[in-house]
N, CA, C and O atoms as a GROMACS GRO file, in nm:
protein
  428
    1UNK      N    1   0.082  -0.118   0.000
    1UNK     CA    2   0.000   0.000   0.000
    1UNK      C    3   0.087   0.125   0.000
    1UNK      O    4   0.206   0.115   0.030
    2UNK      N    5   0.029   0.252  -0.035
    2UNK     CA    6   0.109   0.345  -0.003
    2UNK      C    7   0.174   0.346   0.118
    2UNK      O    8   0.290   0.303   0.120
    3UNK      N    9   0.120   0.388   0.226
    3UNK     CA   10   0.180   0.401   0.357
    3UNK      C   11   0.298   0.334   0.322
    3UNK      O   12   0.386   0.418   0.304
    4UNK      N   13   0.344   0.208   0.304
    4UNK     CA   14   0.480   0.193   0.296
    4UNK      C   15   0.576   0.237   0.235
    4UNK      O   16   0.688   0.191   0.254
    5UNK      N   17   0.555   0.322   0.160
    5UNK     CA   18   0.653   0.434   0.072
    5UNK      C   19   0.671   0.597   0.119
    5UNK      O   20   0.759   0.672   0.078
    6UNK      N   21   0.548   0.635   0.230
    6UNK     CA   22   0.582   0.715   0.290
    6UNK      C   23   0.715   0.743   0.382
    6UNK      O   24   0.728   0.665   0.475
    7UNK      N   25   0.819   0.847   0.368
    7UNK     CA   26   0.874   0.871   0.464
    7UNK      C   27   0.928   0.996   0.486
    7UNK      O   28   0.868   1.080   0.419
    8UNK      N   29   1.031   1.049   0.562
    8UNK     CA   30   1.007   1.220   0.532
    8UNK      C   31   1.220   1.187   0.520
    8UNK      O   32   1.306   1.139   0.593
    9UNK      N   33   1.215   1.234   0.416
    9UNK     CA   34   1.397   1.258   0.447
    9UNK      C   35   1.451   1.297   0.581
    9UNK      O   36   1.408   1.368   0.672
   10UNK      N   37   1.577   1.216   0.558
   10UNK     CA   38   1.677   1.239   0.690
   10UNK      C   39   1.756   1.410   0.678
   10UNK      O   40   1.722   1.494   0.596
   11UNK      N   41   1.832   1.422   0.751
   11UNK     CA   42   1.846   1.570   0.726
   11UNK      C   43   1.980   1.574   0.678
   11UNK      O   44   2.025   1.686   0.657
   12UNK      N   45   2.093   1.425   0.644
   12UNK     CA   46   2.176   1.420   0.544
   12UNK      C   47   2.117   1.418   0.441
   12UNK      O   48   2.139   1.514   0.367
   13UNK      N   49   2.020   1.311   0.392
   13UNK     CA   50   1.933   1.348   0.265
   13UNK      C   51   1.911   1.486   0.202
   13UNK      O   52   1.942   1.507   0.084
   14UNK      N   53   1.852   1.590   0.289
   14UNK     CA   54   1.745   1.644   0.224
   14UNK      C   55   1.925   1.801   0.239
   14UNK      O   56   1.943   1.914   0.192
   15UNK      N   57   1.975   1.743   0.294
   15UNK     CA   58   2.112   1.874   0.229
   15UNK      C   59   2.240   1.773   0.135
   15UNK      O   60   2.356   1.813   0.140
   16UNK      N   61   2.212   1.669   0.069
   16UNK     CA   62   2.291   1.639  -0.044
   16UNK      C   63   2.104   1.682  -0.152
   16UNK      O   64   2.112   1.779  -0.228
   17UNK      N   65   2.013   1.633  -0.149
   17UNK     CA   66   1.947   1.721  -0.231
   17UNK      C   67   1.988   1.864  -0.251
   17UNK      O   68   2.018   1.902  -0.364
   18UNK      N   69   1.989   1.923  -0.177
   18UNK     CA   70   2.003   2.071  -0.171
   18UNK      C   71   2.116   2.098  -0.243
   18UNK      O   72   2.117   2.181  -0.334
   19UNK      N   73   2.236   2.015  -0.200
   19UNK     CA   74   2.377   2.054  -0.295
   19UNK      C   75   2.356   2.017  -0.420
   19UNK      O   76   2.421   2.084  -0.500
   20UNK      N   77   2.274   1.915  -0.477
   20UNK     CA   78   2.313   1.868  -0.576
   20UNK      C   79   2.214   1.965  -0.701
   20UNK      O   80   2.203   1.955  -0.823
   21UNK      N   81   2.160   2.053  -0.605
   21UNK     CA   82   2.047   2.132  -0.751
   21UNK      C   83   2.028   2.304  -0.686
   21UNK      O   84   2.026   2.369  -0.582
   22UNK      N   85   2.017   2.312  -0.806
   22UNK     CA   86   2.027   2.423  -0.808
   22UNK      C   87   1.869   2.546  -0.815
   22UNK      O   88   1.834   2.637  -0.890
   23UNK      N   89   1.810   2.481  -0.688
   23UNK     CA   90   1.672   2.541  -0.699
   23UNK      C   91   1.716   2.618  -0.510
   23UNK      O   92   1.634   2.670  -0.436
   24UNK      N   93   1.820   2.604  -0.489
   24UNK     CA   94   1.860   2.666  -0.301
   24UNK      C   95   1.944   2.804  -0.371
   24UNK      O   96   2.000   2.879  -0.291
   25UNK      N   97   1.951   2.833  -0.513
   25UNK     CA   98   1.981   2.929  -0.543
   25UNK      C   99   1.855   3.029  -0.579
   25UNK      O  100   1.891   3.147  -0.579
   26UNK      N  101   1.737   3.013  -0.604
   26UNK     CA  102   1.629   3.089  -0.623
   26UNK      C  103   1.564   3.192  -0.490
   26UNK      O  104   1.506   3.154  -0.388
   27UNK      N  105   1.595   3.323  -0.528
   27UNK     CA  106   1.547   3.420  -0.403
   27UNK      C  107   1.554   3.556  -0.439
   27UNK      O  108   1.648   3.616  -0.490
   28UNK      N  109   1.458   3.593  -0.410
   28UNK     CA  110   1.449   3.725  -0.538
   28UNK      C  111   1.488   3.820  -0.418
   28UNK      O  112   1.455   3.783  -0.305
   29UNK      N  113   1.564   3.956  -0.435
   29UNK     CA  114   1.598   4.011  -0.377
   29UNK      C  115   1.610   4.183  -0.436
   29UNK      O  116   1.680   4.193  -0.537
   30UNK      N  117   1.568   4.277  -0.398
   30UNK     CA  118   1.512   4.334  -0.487
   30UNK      C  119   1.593   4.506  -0.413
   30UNK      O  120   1.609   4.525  -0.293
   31UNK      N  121   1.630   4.604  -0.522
   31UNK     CA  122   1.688   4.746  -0.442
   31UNK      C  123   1.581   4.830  -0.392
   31UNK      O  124   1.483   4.867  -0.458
   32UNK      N  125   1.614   4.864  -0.242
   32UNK     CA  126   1.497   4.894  -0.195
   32UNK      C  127   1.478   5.070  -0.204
   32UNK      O  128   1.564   5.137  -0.147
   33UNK      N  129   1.382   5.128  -0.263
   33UNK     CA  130   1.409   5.286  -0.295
   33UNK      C  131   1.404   5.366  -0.162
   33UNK      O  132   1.357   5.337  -0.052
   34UNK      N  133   1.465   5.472  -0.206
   34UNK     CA  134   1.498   5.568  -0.101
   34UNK      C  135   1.372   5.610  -0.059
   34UNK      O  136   1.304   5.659  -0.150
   35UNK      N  137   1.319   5.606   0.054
   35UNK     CA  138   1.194   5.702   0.130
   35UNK      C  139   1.228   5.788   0.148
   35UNK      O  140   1.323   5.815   0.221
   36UNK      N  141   1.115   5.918   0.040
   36UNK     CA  142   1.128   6.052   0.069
   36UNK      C  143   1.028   6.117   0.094
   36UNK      O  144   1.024   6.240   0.098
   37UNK      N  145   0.938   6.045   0.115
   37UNK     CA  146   0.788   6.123   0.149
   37UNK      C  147   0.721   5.976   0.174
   37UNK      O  148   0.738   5.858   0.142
   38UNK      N  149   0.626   6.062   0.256
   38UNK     CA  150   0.542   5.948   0.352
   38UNK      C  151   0.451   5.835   0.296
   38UNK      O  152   0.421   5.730   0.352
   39UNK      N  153   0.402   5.895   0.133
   39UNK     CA  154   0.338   5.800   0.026
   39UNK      C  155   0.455   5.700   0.034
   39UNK      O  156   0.423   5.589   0.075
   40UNK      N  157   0.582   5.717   0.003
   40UNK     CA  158   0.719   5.610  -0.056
   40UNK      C  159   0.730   5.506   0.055
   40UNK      O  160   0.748   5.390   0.017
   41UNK      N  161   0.719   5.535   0.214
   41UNK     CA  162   0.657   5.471   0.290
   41UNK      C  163   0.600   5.358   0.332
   41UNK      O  164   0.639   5.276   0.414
   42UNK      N  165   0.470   5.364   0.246
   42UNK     CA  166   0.398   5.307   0.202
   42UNK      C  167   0.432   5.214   0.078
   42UNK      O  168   0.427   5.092   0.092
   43UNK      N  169   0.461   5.260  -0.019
   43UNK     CA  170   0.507   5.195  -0.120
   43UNK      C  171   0.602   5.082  -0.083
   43UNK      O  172   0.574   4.971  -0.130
   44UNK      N  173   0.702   5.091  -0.011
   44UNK     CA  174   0.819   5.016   0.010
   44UNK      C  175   0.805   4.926   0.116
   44UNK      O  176   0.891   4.843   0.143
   45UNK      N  177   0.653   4.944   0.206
   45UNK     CA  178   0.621   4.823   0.278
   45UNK      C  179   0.540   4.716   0.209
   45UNK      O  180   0.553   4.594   0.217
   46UNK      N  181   0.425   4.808   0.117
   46UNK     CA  182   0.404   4.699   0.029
   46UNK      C  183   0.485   4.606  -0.060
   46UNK      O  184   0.476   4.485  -0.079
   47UNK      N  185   0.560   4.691  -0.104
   47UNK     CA  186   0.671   4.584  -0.234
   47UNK      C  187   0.717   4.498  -0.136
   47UNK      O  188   0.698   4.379  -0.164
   48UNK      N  189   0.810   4.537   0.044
   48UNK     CA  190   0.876   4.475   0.092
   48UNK      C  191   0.776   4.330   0.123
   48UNK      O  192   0.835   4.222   0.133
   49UNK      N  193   0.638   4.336   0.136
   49UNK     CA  194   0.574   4.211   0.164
   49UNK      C  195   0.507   4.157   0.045
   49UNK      O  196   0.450   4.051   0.069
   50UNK      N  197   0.494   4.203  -0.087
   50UNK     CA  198   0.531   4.137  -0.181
   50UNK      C  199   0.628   4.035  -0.230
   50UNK      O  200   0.604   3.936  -0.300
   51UNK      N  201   0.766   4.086  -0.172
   51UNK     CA  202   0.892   3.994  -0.201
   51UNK      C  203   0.910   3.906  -0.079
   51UNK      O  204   0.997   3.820  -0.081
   52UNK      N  205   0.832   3.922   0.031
   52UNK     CA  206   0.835   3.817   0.112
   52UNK      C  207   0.729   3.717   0.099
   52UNK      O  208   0.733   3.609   0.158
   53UNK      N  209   0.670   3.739   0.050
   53UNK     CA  210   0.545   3.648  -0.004
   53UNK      C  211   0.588   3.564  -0.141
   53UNK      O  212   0.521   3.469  -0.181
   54UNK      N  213   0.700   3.607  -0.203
   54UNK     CA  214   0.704   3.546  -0.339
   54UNK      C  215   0.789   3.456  -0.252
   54UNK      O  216   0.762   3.337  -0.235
   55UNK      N  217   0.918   3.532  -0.183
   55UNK     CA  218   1.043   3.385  -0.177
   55UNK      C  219   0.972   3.286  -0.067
   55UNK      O  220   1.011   3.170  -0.049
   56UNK      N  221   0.865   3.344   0.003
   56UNK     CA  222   0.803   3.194   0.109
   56UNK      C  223   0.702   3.110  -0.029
   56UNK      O  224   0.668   2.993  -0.014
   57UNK      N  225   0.680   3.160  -0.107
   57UNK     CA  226   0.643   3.050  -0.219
   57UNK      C  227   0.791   2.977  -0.319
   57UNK      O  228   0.787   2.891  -0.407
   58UNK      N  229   0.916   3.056  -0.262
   58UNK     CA  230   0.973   2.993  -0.390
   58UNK      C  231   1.014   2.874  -0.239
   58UNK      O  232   0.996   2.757  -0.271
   59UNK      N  233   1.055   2.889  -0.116
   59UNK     CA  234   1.072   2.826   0.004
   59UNK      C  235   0.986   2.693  -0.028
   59UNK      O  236   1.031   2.582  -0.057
   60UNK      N  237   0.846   2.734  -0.014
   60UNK     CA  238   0.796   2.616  -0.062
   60UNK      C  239   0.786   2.496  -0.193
   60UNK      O  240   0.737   2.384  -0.203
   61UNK      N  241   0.865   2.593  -0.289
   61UNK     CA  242   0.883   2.493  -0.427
   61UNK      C  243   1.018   2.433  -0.385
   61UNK      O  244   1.021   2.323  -0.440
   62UNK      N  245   1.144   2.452  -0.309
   62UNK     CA  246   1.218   2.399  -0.265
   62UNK      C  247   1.196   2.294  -0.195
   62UNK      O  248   1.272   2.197  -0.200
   63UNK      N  249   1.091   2.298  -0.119
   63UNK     CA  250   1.056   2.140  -0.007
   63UNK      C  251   0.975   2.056  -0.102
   63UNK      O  252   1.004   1.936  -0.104
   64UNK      N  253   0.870   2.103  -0.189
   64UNK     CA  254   0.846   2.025  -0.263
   64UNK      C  255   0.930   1.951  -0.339
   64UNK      O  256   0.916   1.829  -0.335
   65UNK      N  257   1.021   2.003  -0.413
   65UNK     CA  258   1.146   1.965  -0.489
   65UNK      C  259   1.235   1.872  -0.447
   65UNK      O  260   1.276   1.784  -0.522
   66UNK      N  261   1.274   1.885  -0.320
   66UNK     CA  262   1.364   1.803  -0.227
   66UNK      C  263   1.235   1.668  -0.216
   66UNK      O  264   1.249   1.566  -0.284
   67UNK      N  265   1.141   1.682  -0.145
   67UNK     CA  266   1.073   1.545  -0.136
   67UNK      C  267   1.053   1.488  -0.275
   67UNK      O  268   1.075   1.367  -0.279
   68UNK      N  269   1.022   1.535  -0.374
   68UNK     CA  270   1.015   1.467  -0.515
   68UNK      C  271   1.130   1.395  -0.561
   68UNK      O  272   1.125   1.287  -0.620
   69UNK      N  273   1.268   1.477  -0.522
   69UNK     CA  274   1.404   1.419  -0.576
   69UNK      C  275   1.387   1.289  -0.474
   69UNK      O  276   1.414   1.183  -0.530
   70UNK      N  277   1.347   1.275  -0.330
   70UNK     CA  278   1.363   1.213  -0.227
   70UNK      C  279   1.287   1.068  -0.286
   70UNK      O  280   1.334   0.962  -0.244
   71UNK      N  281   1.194   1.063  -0.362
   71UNK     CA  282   1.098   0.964  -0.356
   71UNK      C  283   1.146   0.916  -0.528
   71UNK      O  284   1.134   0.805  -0.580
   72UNK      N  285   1.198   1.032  -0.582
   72UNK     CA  286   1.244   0.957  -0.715
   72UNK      C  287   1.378   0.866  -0.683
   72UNK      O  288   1.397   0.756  -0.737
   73UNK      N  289   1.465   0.924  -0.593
   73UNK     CA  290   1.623   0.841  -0.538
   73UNK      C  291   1.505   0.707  -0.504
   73UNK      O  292   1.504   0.607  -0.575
   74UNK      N  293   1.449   0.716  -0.433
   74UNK     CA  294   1.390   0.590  -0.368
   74UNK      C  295   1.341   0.466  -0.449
   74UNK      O  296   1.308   0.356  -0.405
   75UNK      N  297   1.343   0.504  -0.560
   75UNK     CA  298   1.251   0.412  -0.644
   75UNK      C  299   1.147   0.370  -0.648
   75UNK      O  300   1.138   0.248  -0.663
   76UNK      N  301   1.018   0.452  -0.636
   76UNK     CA  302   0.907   0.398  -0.624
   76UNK      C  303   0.876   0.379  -0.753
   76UNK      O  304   0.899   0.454  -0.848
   77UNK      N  305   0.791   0.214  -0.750
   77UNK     CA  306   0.728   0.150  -0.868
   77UNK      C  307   0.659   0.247  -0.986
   77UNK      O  308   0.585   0.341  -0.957
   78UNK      N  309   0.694   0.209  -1.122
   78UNK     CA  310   0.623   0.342  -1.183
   78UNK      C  311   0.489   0.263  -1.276
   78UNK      O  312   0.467   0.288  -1.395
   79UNK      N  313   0.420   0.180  -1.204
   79UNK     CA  314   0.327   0.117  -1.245
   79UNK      C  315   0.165   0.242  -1.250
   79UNK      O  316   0.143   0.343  -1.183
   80UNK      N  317   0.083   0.176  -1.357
   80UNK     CA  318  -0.084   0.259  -1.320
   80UNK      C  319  -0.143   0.232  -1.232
   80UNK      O  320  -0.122   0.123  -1.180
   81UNK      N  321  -0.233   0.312  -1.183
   81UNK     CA  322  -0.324   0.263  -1.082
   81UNK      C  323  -0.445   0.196  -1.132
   81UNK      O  324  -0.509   0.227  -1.233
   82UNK      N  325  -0.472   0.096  -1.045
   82UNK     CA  326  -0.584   0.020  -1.097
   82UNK      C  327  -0.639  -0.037  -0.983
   82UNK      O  328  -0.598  -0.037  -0.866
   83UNK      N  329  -0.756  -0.094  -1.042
   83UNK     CA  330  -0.860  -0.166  -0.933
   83UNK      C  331  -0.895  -0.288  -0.916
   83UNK      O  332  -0.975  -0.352  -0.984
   84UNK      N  333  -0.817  -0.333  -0.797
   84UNK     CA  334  -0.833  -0.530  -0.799
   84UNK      C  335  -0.934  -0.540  -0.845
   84UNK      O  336  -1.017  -0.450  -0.830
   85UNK      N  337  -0.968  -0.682  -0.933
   85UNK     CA  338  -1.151  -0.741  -0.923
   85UNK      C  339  -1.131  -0.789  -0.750
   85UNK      O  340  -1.037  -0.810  -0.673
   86UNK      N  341  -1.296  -0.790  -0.746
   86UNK     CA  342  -1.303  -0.825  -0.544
   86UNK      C  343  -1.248  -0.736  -0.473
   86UNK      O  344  -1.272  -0.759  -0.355
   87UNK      N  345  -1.164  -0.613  -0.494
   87UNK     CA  346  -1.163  -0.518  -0.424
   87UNK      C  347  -1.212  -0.372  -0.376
   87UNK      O  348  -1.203  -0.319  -0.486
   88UNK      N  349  -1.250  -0.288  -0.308
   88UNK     CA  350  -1.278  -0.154  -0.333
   88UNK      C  351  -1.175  -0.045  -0.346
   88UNK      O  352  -1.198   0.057  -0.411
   89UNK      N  353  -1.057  -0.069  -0.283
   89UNK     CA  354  -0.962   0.055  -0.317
   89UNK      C  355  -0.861   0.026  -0.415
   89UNK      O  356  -0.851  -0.077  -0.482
   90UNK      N  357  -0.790   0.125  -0.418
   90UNK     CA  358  -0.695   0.170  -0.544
   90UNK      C  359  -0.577   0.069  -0.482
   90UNK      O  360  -0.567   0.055  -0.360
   91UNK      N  361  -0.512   0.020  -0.549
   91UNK     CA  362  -0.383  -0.026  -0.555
   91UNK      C  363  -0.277   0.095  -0.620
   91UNK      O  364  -0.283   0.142  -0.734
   92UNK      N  365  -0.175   0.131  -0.505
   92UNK     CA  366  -0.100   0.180  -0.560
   92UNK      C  367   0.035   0.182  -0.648
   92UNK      O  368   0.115   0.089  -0.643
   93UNK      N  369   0.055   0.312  -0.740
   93UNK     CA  370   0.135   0.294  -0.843
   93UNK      C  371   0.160   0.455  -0.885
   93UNK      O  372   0.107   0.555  -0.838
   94UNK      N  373   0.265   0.443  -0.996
   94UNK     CA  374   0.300   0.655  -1.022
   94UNK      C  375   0.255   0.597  -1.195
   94UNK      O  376   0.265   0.480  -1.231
   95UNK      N  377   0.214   0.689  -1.266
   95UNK     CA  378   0.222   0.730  -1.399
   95UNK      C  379   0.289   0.784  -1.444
   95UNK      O  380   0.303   0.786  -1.566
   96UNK      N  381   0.378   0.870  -1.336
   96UNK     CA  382   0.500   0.975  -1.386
   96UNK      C  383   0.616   0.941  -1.460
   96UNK      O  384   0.697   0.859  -1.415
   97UNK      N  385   0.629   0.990  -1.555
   97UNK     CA  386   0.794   0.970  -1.623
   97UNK      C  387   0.906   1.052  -1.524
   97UNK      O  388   0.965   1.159  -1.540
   98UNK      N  389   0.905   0.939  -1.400
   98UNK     CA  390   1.006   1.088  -1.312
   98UNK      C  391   1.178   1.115  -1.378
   98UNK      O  392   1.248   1.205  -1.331
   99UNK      N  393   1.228   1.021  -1.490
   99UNK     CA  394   1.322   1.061  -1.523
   99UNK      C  395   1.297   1.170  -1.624
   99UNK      O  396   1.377   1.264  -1.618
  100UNK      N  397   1.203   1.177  -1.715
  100UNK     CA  398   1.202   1.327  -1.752
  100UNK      C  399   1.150   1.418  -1.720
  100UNK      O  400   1.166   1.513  -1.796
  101UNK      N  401   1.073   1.440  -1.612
  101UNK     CA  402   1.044   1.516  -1.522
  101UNK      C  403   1.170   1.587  -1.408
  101UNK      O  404   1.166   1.687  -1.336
  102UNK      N  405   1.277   1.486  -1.431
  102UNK     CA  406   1.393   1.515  -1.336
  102UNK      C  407   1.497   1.647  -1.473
  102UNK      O  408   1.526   1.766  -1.463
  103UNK      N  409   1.518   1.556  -1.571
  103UNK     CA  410   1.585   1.638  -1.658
  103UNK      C  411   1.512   1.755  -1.717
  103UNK      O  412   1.576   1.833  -1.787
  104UNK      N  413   1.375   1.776  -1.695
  104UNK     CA  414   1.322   1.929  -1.690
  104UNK      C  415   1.325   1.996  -1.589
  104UNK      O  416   1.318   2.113  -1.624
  105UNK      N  417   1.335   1.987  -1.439
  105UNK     CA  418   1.371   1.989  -1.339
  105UNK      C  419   1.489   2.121  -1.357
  105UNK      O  420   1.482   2.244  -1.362
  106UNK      N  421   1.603   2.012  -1.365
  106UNK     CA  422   1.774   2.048  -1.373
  106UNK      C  423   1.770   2.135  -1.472
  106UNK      O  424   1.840   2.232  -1.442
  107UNK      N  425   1.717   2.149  -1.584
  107UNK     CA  426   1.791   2.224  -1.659
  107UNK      C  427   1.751   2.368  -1.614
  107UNK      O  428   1.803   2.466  -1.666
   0.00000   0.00000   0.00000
């Protein structure tokens, strides 16, 4: 069943992921304008929580990324899902081509 393919990376794991790609380089960082009036203020707290809102989404395409590399190292079966006769649930399986999904990934 699934459950047995669940697991969460070790924390050597999930920093040789990290070295080995280049998605721990993504973080937008942006020049912040000079405040000269009290409108600019304003302006520069919004942008500033704009750009904190983008890199806690790029944060999160990083953990996604790391568990995907995590479960592709692992080898899970790349069979369809289907439905025993005499059974009610799904037997599990991936449809994914995770090796070219990996080399669109990287590049």
């Amino acid at each position: 069943m699934i459950h047995e393919y669940l697991e969460y990376p070790t924390k050597e794991q999930w920093i040789d992921i990290e070295e080995h790609s280049k998605i721990n380089h993504l973080y937008l960082d942006i020049k912040r304008p000079e405040i000269t009036d009290f409108f600019a203020l304003f302006t520069e707290h919004e942008l500033a929580s704009w750009v904190r809102l983008f890199n806690n989404r790029l944060g999160q395409s990083r953990t996604s990324y790391i568990f995907f590399m995590h479960y592709y190292n692992k080898g899970i079966p790349d069979k369809e899902w289907y439905i025993s006769p005499g059974r009610r649930d799904n037997q599990f399986s991936i449809s994914l081509t995770l090796r070219k999904m990996k080399q669109l990934i990287i590049k």
